[in-house]
LOZALO-93622 format. One record per atom (N, C-alpha, C, O): x, y, z. Coordinates in steps of 0.2 Angstrom, whole numbers, plus 5000, padded with zeros to 4 digits. Layout:
! LOZALO-93622
XYZ/...
! end
This chain:
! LOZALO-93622
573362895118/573062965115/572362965117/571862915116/572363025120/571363035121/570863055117/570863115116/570362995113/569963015108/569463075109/569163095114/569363075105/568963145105/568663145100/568863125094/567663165100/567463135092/566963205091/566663215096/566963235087/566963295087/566163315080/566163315074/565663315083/564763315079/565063385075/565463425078/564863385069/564863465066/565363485065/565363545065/566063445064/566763455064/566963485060/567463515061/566463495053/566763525047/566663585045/566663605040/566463615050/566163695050/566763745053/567363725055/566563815053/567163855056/567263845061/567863825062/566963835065/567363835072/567763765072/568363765074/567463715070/567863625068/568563635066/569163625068/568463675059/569063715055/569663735060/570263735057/569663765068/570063785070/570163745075/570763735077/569663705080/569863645084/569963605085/570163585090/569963565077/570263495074/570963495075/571263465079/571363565071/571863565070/572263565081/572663535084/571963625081/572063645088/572363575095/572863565098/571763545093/571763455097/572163405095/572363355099/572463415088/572763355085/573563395088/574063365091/573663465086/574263475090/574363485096/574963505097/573963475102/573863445109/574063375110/574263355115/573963335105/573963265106/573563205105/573663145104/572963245105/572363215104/572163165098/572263185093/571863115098/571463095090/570663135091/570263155095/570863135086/570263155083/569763125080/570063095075/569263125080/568663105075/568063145073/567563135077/568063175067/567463215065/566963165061/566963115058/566363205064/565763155062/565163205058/564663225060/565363205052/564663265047/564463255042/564563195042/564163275039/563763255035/564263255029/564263205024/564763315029/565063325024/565763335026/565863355032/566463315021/566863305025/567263365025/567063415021/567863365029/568163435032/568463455023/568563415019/568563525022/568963545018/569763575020/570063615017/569863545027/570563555030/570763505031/570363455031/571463505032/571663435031/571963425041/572163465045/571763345041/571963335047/572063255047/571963225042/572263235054/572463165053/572063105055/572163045052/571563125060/571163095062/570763045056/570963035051/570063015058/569762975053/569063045054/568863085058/568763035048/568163065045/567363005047/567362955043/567063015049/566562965047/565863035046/565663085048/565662985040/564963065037/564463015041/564362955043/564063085041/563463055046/562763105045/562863145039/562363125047/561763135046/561363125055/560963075056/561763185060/561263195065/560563205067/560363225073/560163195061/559563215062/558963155062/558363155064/559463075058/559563035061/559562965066/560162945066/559262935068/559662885070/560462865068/560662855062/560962855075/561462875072/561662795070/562062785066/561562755076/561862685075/561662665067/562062635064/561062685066/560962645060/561562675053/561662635048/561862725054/562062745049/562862725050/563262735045/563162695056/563862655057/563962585054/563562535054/564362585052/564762535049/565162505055/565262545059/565362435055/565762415059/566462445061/566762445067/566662455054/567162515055/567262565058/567662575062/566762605057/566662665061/566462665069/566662695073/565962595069/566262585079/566462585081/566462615086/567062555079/567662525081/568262625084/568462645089/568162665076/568362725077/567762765083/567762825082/567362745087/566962775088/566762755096/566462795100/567162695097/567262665103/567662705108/568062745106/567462705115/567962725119/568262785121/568762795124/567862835118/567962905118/568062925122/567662895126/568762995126/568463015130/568163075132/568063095137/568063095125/567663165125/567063165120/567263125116/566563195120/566063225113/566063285113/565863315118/566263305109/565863395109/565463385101/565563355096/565063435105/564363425097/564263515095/563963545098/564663535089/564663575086/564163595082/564063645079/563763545082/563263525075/562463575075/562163575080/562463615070/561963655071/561763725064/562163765063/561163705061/561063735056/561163825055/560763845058/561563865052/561963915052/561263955052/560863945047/561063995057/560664025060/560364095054/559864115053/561064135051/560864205046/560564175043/560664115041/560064215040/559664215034/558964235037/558864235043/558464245032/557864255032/557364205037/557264145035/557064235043/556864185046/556264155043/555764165047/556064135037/555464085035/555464035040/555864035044/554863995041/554463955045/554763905042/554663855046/555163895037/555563825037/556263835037/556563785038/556663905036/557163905039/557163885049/557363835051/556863925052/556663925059/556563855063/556563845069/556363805057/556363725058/556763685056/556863625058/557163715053/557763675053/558163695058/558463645061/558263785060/558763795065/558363745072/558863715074/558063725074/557663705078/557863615078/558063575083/557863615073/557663525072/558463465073/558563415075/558963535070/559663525069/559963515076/560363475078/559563575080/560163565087/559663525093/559863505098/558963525092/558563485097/558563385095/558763335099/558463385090/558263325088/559163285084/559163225082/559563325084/560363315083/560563305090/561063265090/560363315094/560863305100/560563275104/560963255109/559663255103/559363205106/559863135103/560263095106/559763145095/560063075095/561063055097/561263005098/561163125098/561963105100/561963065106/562263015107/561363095111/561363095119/561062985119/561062935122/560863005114/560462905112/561162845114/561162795117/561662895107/562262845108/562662835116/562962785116/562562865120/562862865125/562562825131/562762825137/562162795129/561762735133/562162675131/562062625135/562462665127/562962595126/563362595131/562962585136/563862595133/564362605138/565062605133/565562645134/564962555128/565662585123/565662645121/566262675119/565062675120/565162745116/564862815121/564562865118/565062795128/564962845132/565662875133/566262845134/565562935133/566162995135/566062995145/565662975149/566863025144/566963045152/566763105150/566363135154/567063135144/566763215148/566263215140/566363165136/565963265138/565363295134/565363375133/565163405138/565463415128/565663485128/564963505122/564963495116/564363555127/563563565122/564063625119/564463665122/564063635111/564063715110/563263735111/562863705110/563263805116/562763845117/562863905111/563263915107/562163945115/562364035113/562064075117/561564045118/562064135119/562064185122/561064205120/560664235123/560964175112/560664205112/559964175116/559364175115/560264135121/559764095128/559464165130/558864175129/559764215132/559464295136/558964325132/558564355134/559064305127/558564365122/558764445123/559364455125/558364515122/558564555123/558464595129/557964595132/558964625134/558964635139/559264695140/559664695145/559264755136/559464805135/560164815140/560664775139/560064855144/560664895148/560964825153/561564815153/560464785156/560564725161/561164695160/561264695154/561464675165/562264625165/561964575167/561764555173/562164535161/561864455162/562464415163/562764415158/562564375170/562864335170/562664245168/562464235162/562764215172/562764135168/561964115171/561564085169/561964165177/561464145182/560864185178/560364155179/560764225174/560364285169/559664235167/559664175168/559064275165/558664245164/558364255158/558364305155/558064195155/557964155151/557564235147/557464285151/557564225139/557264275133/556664245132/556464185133/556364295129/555664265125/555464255119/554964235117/556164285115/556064275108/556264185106/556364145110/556364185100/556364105095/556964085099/556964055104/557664115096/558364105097/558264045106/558563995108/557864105108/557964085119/557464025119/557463985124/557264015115/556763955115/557063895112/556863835114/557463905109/558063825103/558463845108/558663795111/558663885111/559663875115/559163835122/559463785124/558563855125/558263815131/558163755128/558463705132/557963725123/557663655122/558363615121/558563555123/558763655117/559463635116/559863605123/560163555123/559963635127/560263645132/559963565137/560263525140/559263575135/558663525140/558863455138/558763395141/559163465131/559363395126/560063375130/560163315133/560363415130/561163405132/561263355140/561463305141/560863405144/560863385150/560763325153/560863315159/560563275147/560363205148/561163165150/561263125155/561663205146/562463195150/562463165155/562663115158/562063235158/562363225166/562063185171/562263165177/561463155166/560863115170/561163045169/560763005170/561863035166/561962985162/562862985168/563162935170/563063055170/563563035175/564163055171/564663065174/563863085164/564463135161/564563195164/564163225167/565363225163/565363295166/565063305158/565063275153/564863365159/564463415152/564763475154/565063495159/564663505149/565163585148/564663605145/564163575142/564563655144/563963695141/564163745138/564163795142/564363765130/564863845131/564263885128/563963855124/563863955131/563463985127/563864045123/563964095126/564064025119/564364065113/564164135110/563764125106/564464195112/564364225108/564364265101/563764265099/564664295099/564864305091/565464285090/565964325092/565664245088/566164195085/566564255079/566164265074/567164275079/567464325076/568164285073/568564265076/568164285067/568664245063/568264235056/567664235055/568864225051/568764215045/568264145043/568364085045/567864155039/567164105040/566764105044/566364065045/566864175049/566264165053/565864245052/565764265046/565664275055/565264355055/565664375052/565364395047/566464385051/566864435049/566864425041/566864465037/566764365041/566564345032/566064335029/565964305024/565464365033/564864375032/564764475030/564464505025/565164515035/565164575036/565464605029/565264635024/566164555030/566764575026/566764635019/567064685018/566264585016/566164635008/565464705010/565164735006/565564715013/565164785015/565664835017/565664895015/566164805021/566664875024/567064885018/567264935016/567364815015/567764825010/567664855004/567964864999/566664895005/566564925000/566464985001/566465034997/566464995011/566465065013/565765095014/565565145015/565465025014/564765035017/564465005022/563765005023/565064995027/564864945033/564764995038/565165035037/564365005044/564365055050/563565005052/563264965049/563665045058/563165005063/562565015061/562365055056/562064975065/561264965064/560865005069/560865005075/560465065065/560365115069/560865155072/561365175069/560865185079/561465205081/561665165086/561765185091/561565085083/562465045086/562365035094/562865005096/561965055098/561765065105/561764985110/561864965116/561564965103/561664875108/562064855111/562464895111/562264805114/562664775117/562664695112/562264655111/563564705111/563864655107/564264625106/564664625103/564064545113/564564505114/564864475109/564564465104/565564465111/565864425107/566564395110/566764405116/566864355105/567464305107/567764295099/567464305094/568464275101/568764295095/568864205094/569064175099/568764165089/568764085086/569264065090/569164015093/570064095091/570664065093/570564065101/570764025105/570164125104/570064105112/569464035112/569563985114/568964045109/568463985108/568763925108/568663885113/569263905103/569663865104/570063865111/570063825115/570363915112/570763885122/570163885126/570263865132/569563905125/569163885132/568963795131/568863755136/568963785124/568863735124/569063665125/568763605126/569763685124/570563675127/570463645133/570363585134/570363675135/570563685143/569863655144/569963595144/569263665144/568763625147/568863555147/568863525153/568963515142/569363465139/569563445145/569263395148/570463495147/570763435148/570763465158/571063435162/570363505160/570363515168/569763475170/569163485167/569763435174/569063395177/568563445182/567963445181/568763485185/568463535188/567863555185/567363565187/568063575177/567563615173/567163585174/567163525175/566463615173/565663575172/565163625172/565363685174/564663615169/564163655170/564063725165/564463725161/563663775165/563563835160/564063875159/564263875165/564363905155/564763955155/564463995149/564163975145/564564075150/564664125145/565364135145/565764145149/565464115135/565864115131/566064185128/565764185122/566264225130/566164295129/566864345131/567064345137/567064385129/567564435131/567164465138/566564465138/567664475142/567464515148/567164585148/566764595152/567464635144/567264685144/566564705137/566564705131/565864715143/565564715135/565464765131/565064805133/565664775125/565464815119/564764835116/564264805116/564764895113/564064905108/564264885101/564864875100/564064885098/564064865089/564164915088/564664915083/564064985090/564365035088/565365035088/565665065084/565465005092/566165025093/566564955090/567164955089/565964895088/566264845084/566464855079/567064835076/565864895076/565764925068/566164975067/566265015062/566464985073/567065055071/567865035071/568265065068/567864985074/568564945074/568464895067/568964875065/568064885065/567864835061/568264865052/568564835048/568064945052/568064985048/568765015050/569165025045/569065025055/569665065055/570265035054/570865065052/569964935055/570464885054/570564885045/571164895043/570164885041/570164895035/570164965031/569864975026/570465015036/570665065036/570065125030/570165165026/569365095032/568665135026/568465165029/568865185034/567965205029/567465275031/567065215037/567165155038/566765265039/566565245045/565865305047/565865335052/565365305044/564965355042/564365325040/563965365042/564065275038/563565265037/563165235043/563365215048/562465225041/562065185048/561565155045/561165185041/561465075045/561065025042/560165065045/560065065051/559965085042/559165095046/558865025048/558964985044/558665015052/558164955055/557864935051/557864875051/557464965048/556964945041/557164905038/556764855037/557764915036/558064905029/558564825030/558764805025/558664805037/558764745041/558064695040/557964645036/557464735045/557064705043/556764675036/556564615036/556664715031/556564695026/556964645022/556664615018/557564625024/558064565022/557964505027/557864455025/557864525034/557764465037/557164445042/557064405047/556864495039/556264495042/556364465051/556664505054/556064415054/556164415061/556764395064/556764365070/557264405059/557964385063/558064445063/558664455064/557664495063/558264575062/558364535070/558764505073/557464555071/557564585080/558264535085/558464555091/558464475081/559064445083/559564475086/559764475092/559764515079/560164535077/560464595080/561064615080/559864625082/560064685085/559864665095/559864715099/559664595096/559564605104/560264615108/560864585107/560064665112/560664705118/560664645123/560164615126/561364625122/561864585127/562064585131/562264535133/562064635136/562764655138/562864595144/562664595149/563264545141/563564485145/564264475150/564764495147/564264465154/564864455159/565164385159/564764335159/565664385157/565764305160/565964285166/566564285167/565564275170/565764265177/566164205179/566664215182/565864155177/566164075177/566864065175/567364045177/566764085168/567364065162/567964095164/568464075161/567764155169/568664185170/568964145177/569464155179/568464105180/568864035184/569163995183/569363955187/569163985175/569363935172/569863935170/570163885167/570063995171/571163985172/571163995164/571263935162/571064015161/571264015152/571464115153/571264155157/571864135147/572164185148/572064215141/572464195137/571464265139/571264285132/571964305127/572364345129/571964285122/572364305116/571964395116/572064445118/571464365112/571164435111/570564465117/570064445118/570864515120/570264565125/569964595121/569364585120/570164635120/570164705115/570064675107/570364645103/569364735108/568964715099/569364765093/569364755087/569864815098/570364845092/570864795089/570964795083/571064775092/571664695094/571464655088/571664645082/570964625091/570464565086/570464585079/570464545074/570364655079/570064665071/570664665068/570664625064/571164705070/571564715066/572064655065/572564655062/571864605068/572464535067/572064495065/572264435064/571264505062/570864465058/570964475051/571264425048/570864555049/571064585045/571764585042/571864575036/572164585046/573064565045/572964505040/573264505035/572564455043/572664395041/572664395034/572764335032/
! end
């Protein structure tokens, strides 16, 4: 069986990968702070990526920790919320200085991976209105473009090390526990509809495709290097917010004023609302074949659920 040790395991996207991997064949091993609230069969080791990691192994967990042939590092402080100067320091310190230390352990040779999979995100571009940004697309200027760059600068140490690295930059992660359970209590109260008039562009990927690209990066040697994690065709929030609502059969009439964004999250509105419009160039080479295309599709088999 090919191990697999999985940073940040206990979170939503963990919640559907673990299982994912273990019925592929794989062992698993999550490594978090806190442990999974799903059950799985693998070993658990709690850890604290922020820091040093050897210091917090026991002999035991070497041993579980030895010989891997993959890492993917999920691990990363959940980004909504009000951007204070010490929230925006922990989103920062979580993914720069957490993956500094993962990339430390891979100087042993017992706990060096053949392959390494960075979670990214999209939000590298910043806002880029109408532009079709492929993988090649250039860098943003806001905070987000600035963590997904140092983030990425961290990872690369991989390959300086002789690993393949995978790089997914992710964009809106669509599944229970993730945006849609953030959203959710708005439309279900029939007060959900877009921000302003909706005009942005609104990548996104449905958690069970996220899981097959990651599948597959895994288990094809070919794969390497950056990809946009993202549906092919791109959408505005407008048409998100309207499938979103038509999935849960509500009105579909109101509009968030920007103000009123702002005022709750002060400089993440502008996150919030940067236009996307992403291709994924690379990722449809990678031979994986979408569950969900179509954001009509996704809602209404979210919602089903």
């Amino acid at each position: 069986m090919q191990k697999v040790i999985i940073y940040g395991g206990s979170g939503f996207v963990g919640s559907h990968l673990v299982p994912a991997l273990e019925e592929q064949g794989y062992l698993v091993v999550v490594c978090d702070r806190a442990e999974p609230h799903f059950t799985f069969k693998g070993e658990f080791i709690e850890c604290d990526i922020m820091e040093p990691l050897r210091g917090q192994w026991t002999y035991e967990d070497e041993s579980y920790l030895s010989n891997p042939y993959a890492v993917i590092n999920l691990a990363g402080k959940n980004i909504f919320g009000k951007f204070t100067e010490e929230h925006k320091q922990a989103i920062y310190d979580s993914r720069i200085t957490g993956t500094r230390n993962i990339m430390t352990t891979f100087q042993e040779p017992r706990f060096k991976p053949r392959a390494c999979i960075a979670a990214s995100a999209v939000g590298y571009y910043g806002d880029q209105g109408k532009t079709i940004i492929t993988e090649q697309g250039s860098m943003g200027q806001n905070f987000l473009a600035s963590v997904v760059a140092d983030w990425e600068g961290e990872a690369r140490r991989a390959e300086e090390m002789g690993i393949r690295l995978i790089m997914m930059r992710q964009g809106n992660i669509l599944g229970e526990g993730g945006l849609v359970s953030v959203l959710k209590p708005y439309y279900e109260k029939g007060i959900g509809g877009p921000i302003g008039l909706g005009r942005f562009y609104f990548p996104w990927i449905h958690v069970e495709d996220l899981v097959g690209y990651y599948s597959k990066a895994l288990s094809t040697e070919s794969v390497r290097g950056t990809y946009n994690v993202v549906v092919g065709e791109p959408i505005t929030y407008r048409e998100f917010s309207k499938a979103f609502a038509q999935s849960m059969k509500k009105p579909h009439f109101l509009f968030i004023p920007p103000f009123a964004l702002k005022l709750r999250f002060g400089e993440f509105a502008n996150e919030i609302t940067a236009s996307q419009r992403i291709v994924p160039q690379r990722i449809n080479t990678m031979g994986y074949e979408l569950i969900f295309a179509d954001i009509w599709e996704a809602m209404e088999y979210q919602v089903g659920k």
